[in-house]
N, C-alpha and C positions, 0 to 999 in steps of 0.2 A: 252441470248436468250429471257428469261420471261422479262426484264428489257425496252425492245427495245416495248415489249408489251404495257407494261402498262403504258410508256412515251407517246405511241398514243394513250390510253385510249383505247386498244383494251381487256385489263384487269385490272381488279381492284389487287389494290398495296398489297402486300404480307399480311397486316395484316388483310385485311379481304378474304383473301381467305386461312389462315389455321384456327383450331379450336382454341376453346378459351386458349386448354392447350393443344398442340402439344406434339407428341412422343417426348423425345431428344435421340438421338440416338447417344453414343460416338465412333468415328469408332478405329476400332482396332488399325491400326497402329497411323494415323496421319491424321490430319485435310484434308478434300479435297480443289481441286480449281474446279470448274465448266468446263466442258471437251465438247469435238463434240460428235464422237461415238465410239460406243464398239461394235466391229465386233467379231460374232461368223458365224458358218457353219455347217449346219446339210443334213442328207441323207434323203431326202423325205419328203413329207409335212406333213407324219404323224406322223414325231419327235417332229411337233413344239409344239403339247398337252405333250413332255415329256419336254420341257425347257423352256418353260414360266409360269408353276405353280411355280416351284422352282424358278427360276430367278426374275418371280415378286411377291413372297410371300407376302400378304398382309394378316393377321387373325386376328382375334377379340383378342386374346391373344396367345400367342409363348415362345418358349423356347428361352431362352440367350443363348448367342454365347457361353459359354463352357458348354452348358447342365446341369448345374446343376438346371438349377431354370425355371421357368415359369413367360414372365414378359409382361406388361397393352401391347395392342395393339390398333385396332380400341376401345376397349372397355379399358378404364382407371384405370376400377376395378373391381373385380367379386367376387361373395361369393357362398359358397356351406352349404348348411343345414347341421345340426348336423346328420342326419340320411341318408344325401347322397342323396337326392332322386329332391330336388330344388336347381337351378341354376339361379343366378341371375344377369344380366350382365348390367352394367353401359355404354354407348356408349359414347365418347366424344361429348363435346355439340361445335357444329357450324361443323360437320364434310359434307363434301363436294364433291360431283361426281365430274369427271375429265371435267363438260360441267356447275359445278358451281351450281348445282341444290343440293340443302340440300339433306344428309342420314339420314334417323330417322328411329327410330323401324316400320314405316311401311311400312320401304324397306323389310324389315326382316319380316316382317308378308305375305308379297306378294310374299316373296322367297318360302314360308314353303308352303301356301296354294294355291298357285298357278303352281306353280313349282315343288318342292320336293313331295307336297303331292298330288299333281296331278296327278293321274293314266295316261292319256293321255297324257301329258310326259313321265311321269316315271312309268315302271310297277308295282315297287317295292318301296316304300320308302325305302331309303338309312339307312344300318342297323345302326350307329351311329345314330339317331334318331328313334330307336326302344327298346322296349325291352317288353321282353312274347308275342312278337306277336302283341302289342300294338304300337300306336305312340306318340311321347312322346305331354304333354300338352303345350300349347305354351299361354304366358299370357302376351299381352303387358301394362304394366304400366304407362307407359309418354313415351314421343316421344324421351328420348334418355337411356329408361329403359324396360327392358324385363324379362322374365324368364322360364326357361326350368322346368319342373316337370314331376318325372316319377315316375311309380307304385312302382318301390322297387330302394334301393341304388340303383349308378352308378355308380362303380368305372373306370371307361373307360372315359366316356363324357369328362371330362373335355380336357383329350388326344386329341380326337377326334377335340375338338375345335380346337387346335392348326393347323390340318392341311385342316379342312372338312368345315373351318365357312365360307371361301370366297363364298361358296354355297349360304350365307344368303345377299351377299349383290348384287342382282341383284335389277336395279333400276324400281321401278316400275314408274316411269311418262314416260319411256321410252317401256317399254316391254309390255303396256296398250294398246299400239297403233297399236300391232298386232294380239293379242289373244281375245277369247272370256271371259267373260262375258261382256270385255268394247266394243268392237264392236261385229256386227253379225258374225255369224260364218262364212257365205255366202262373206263375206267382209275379213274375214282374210283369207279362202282358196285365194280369187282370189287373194290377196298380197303374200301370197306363190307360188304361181301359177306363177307369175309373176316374181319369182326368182326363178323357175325351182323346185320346191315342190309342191307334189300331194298335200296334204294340212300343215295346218295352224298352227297343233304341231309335227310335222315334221322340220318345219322350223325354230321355235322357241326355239328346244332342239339340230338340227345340227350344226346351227349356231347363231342366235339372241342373244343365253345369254353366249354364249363364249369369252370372250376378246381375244382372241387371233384367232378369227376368225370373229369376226363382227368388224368393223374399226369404227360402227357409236355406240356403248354400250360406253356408260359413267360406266366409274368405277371408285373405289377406290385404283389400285396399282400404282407405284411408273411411269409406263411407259402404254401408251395406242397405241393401233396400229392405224397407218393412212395409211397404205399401201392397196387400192383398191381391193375387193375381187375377187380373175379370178381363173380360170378354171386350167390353169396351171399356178402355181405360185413358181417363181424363186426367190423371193426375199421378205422378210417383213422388215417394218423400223418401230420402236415403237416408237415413245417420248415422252418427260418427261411431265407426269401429273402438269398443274400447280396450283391443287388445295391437289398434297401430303400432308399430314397430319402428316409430321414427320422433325424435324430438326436435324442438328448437333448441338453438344454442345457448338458452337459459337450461333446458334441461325442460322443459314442458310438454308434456304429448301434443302430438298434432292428429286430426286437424283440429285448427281454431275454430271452424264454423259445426257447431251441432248438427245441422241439417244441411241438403240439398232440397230442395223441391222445384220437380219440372215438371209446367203445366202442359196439357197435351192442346192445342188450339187445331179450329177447322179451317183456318183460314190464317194463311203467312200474313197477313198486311193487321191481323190481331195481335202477332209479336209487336208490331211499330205501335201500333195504340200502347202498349204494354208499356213500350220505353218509355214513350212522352208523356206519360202517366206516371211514371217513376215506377211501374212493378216491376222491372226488368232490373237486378244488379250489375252481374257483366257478365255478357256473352257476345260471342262473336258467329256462332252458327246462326245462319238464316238472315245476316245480315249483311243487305246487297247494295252496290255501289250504288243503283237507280236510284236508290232512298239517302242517299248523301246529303241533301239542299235541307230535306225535310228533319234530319235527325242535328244537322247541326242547328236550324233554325230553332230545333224546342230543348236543348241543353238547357235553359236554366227553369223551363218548365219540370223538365224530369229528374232532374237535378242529378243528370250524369256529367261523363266527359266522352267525348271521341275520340278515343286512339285508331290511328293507322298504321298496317303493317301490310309489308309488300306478300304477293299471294306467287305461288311455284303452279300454278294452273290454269288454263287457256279454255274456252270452248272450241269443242272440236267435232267435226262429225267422222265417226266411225264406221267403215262398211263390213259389214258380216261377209268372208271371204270363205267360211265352210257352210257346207251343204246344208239349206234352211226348207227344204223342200220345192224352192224353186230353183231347180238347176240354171235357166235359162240368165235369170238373175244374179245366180251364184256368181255366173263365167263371167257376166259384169263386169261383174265388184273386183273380182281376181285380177282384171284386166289393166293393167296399171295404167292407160291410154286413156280407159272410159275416165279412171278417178283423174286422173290429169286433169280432162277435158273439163268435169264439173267443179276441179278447182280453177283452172283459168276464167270460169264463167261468174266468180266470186269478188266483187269489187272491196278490198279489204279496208283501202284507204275511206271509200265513202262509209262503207260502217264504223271506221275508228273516229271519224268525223261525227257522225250524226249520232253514233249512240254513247262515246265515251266525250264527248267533247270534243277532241282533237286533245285530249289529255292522258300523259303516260307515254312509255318508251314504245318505240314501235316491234311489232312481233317476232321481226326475222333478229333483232338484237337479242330480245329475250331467248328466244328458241334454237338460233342456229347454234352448235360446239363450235368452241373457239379452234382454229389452223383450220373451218370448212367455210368461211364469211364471204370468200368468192366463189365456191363450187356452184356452177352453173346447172347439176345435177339437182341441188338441193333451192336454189334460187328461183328454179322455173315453179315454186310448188308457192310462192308467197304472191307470182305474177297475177294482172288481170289482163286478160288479152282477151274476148269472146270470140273476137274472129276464129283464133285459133282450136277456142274451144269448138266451134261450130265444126271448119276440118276436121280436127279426131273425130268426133260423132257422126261423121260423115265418111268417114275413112272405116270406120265400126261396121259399118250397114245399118247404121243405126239412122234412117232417112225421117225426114219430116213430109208429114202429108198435107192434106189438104188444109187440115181444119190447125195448122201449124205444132202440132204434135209429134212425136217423134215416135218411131212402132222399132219393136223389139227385131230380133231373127225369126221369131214365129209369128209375126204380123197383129201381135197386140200392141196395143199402149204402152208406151216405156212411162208407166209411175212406179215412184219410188214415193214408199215412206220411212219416216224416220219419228223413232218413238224418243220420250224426252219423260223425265220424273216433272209429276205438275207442278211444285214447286219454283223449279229450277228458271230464273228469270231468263231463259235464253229469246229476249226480243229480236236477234241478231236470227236467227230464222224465216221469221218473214222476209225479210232483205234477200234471204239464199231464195226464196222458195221463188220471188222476183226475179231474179237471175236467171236461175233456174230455166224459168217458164222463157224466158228470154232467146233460150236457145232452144226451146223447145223438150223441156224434159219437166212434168209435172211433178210436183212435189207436196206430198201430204205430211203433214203434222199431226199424231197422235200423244198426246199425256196420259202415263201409266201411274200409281200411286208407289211411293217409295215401299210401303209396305208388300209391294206387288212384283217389284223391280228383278229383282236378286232370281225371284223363279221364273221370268219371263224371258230373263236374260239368259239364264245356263239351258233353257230350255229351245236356243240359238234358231226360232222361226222367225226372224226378223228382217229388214233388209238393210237398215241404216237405224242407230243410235245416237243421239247429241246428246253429250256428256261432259263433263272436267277432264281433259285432257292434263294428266298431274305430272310433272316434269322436273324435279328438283337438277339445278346445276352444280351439286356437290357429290359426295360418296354415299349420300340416303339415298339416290335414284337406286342402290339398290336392295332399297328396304319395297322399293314400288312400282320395278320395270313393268308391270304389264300391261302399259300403252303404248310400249316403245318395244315389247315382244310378249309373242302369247304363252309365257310361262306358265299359264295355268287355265282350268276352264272361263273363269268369267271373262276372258280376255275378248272384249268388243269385239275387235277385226278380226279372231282366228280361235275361238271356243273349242272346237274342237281338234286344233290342231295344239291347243292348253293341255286337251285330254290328255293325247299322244304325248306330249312331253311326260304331264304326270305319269301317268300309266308308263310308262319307258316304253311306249310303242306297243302295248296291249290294246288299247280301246281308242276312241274318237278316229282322225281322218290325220296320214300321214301328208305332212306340210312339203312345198317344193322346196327346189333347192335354195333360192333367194332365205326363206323363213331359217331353215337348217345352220345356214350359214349364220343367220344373229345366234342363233342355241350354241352356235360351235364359240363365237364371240361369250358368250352368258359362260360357257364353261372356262373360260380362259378366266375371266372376272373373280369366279366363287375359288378357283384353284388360287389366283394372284394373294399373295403376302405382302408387298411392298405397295402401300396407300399412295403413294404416287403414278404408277402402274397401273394400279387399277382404275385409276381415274382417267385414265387413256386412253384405256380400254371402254369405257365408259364413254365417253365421247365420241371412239370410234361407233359403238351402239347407236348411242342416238342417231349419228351422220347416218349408219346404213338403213336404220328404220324409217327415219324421217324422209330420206330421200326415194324411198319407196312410196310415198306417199298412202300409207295405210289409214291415215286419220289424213282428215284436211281440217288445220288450226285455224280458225277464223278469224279472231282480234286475242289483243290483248285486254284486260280486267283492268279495270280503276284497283287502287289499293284497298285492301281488305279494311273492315271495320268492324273494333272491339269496344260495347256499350260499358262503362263502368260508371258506377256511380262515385260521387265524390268525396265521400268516406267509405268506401271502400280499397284496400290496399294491398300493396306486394303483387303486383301485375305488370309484365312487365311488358315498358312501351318497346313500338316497335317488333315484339314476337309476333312469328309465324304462329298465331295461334290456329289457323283452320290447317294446318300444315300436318296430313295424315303419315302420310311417311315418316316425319318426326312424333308421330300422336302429340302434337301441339292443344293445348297446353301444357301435356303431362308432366316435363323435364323446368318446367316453369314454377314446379311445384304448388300447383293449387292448394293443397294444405295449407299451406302458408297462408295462403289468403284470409282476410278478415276485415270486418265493417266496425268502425265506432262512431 
């Protein structure tokens, strides 16, 4: 494809469009050959923010394909102070936007201070660039040198890099040509205006610095989109960046596949026609245990394979414990008794029977931290007792009347609903809403569209959420606490007690003292240096969240599943590929990947 290029002199020849000392990158199984496309299929167009961070990971530094180690990325090399607190990151020299125009550190200085730390983008800066309420110091040194500096250690940052740096590489000769202070303000509203935006950082933060939503942003990953931005969109085609900054260990650019193309579908059970048809190459998003009998039965119809790989996430239901507009509600949810009660009322055992088979390890193994396996604190949250359930709710003033209903303090209806993304196969709902009713407390199910999600949530009118409760048991949990603490606003159970943390106690709803005490735990964590520590620390977290019972974990998941077809290659079995906190598959190296 690039070859056909630079024969016309429409691009200049391979060695000067990588850096001087290019990633090498060995792929897992075996060398590639250069390929057409790699067809995936996702449900709505607000999947595609879930599979193009992972799919086209690019970070200043990353974890190796078997986790053990952390190795050079955009940046070649990087050092950390003896006291934790300075970060100093070496960028490759001669590195390259996908439209050929140099990155240098004051791509990265216009990301921070224009963007990140721009109120008018952003309300909050981004807490991996915070700490005591401070924002960290930002010091560029030469133009392929910078460095990070914060008030106290850091034991976190350097994690953080792995999955939060593509934040730093928005190009500024590009993003200048929208925003103020390089143009009038007056001039960039009417450029937003003119692409359907009241104003000018509105448009700059929905879409301008997104790659996977602007087709005209020069970037740094492996794939850029060229597919024309519209109103209803059915289809995106990405191709291959030819200024990638990464070879194989022949010395070849990557990636090996020309294209990505993801089809947009109206309907999830259109992905399965997809596989068993053979459209589908390999993907693992959208791809749910209940369809296990069906996708192995037509493997040699689609002429894929089925790999499994174990998943770090639960269904859980979440109760909104700040103020939603129904206070009477609120005091609920807050009520750790009430949430008790309607987890006693929950028969876990018969849904790991009925809806996983009776297959797979059971919950409280997955989920409890190890030295907590007999804490009675945290044990009563896995139990089914309804008797008991019924005592608390009775104990509540929460009486059931005639027509066997249960009334509030104010002598309505106790229903509760809980919203859920339509996608999401959570069957295990009906079974609660059974329960539920059981003890007298009715339960409504509403499905919202992913593309709807994100504002319906921060927007915290809700009374209950069923979600992926995401739990990693390693040192990612702290690429992803916020099911296990409300470090931020979207945080299911305590949104605006997310605020207050971001904001250092300016805005949202100041938390009690139970909540205070994980944040005080969180600070000990991001301060901790020593990775065994922190891992302590870590599990002390989860003990004290979990046993609050903020979220009630319902079952455990059957093992994930990743479609590949069978010339397709370098994928590797066994990965966390839906694994967000690690952006699975990104450290897997997708580039690498390739069909013959």
């Amino acid at each position: 494809m690039l070859a056909k290029l630079v024969k016309s002199g429409q691009l200049p020849p391979l060695k000067e469009r990588l850096p001087d000392q290019p990633k090498i990158i060995t792929p897992r199984e075996r060398l590639g050959c250069y390929c057409d496309t790699w067809r995936m299929a996702i449900f709505g167009a607000g999947n595609l923010g879930g599979v193009t961070p992972r799919t086209f990971y690019t970070s200043l530094i990353h974890w190796s394909m078997d986790w053990q180690s952390l190795e050079a990325g955009i940046a070649e090399k990087w050092e950390i102070s003896p006291d934790g607190r300075r970060f100093t990151f070496y960028l490759r020299k001669g590195l390259k936007f996908s439209d050929g125009h140099p990155f240098t550190t004051e791509d990265i200085e216009f990301s921070l201070n224009h963007l990140l730390f721009n109120k008018k983008i952003l309300l909050n800066t981004p807490g991996w660039l915070m700490q005591n309420g401070k924002s960290a110091q930002f010091e560029r040194v030469s133009p392929s040198c910078f460095r990070f500096i914060f008030p106290e250690s850091n034991g976190t940052f350097i994690l953080y890099i792995t999955v939060e740096s593509h934040y730093l590489f928005s190009p500024k000769h590009y993003l200048e040509n929208f925003m103020p202070p390089f143009i009038s303000e007056q001039k960039a509203d009417s450029i937003a205006a003119a692409n359907g935006y009241a104003k000018w950082n509105s448009f700059v933060e929905m879409v301008l610095r997104h790659p996977y939503r602007n087709p005209d942003l020069p970037v740094l990953l492996p794939w850029r989109r060229i597919t024309p931005r519209e109103k209803a969109e059915t289809r995106w085609v990405f191709e291959r960046n030819p200024y990638y900054y990464a070879v194989d260990s022949s010395g070849r650019q990557l990636p090996y596949f020309d294209r990505v193309e993801i089809t947009n579908v109206s309907d999830p059970e259109q992905i399965y026609l997809k596989i068993v048809t053979g459209e589908i190459d390999c993907q693992s998003r959208h791809i749910e245990g209940d369809h296990t009998r069906l996708l192995l039965k037509n493997r040699q119809r689609g002429d894929y394979q089925v790999q499994f790989y174990p998943f770090e996430w639960y269904p859980g239901i979440f109760f909104n414990q700040t103020e939603a507009g129904d206070s009477i509600q609120c005091q609920l949810n807050r009520t750790q008794n009430f949430r008790l009660a309607l987890s006693l009322a929950i028969d876990r055992e018969e849904i790991h029977k009925l809806l996983n088979w009776g297959q797979g390890d059971d919950l409280k193994t997955l989920t409890i931290p190890p030295g907590y396996e007999n804490d009675p604190d945290i044990l009563r949250w896995y139990h089914f007792d309804p008797v008991e359930a019924n005592r608390l709710l009775d104990e509540l003033g929460l009486h059931l009347g005639a027509d066997g209903w249960r009334r509030r303090p104010d002598g309505k209806n106790l229903v509760l609903t809980v919203y859920i993304i339509d996608y999401l196969p959570f069957d295990h709902l009906e079974l609660v809403q059974e329960y539920w009713q059981a003890v007298g407390v009715k339960l409504n199910i509403k499905k919202i569209s992913y593309r709807s999600w994100w504002d319906f949530v921060n927007a915290f009118k809700f009374d209950l959420v069923a979600y992926i409760f995401t739990m990693p048991t390693d040192r990612t949990l702290i690429l992803f606490p916020y099911h296990i603490i409300p470090y931020y606003a979207s945080t299911y159970w305590g949104g605006k007690w997310g605020l207050w943390y971001e904001s250092n106690g300016q805005t949202g709803e100041e938390p009690p003292p139970e909540v205070k005490e994980l944040f005080t735990i969180w600070e000990k964590i991001k301060r901790e240096m020593n990775a065994d520590r922190q891992m302590e620390l870590l599990n002390l977290l989860r003990y004290q969240s979990l046993k609050m019972g903020h979220t009630l974990l319902i079952k455990t998941v059957l093992p994930g599943m990743n479609i590949v077809k069978n010339n397709f290659y370098n994928v590797g079995q066994g990965y966390p590929h839906m694994s967000w906190p690690k952006r699975a598959p990104g450290p897997d190296f997708p580039e690498t990947y390739f069909m013959q």
